[in-house]
N, C-alpha and C positions, 0 to 999 in steps of 0.2 A: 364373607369372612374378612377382618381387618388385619392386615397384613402390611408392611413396610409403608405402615402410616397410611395408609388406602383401602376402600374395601375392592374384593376381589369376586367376582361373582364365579362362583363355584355349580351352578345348575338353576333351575326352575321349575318350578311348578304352576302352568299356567291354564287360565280356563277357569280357577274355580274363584265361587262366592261361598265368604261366610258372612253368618247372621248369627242371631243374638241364640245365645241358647248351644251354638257348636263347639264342639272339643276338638283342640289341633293339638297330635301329637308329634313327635320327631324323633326317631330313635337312630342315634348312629352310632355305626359300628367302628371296632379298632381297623377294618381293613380301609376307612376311608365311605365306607357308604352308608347314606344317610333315606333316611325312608320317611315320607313324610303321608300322616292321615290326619284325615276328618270324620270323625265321627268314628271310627271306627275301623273304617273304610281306606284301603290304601290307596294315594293319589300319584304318586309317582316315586322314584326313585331318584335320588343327585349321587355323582361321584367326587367326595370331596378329598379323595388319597394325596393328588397333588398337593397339599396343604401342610406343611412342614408339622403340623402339628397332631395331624388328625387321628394319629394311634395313641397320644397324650390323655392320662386322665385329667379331670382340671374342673374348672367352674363353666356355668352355661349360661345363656343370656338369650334377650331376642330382642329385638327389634321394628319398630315400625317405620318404616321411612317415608312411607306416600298417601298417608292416612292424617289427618288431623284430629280425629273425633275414635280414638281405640279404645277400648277399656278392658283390660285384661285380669284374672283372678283367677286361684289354684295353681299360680304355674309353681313351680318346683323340678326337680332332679331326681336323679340315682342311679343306681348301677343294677341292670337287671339281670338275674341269674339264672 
């Protein structure tokens, strides 16, 4: 997460491969915890509370940092009920 002009790493999820064809989801919640899946499938959990911001409704984004060749489509938001 970018914070005081820096990103600040808040958790991981490590070990997995995606390929052409898989759905990443991420849903986080107002206490700060963020749940992230593939496929359907949950992969882990991050605690992002520390984060000044992270009970904030607002806009979302993402990122690729260590990838040259991503290609991403359907992403989108919202607020689930």
């Amino acid at each position: 997460m970018l914070q005081n002009g820096g990103w600040t790493l808040r958790g991981s999820v490590t070990g997995v491969t995606f390929v052409s064809g898989d759905v990443l989801l991420a849903k986080a919640f107002a206490n700060g915890t963020v749940q992230i899946y593939r496929n359907g499938l949950l992969l882990g959990t991050v605690n992002a509370s520390a984060w000044p911001h992270a009970a904030k409704t607002g806009r979302i984004g993402i990122a690729s940092l260590s990838s040259t060749s991503v290609f991403m489509d359907n992403f989108g938001g919202g607020t689930a009920q």
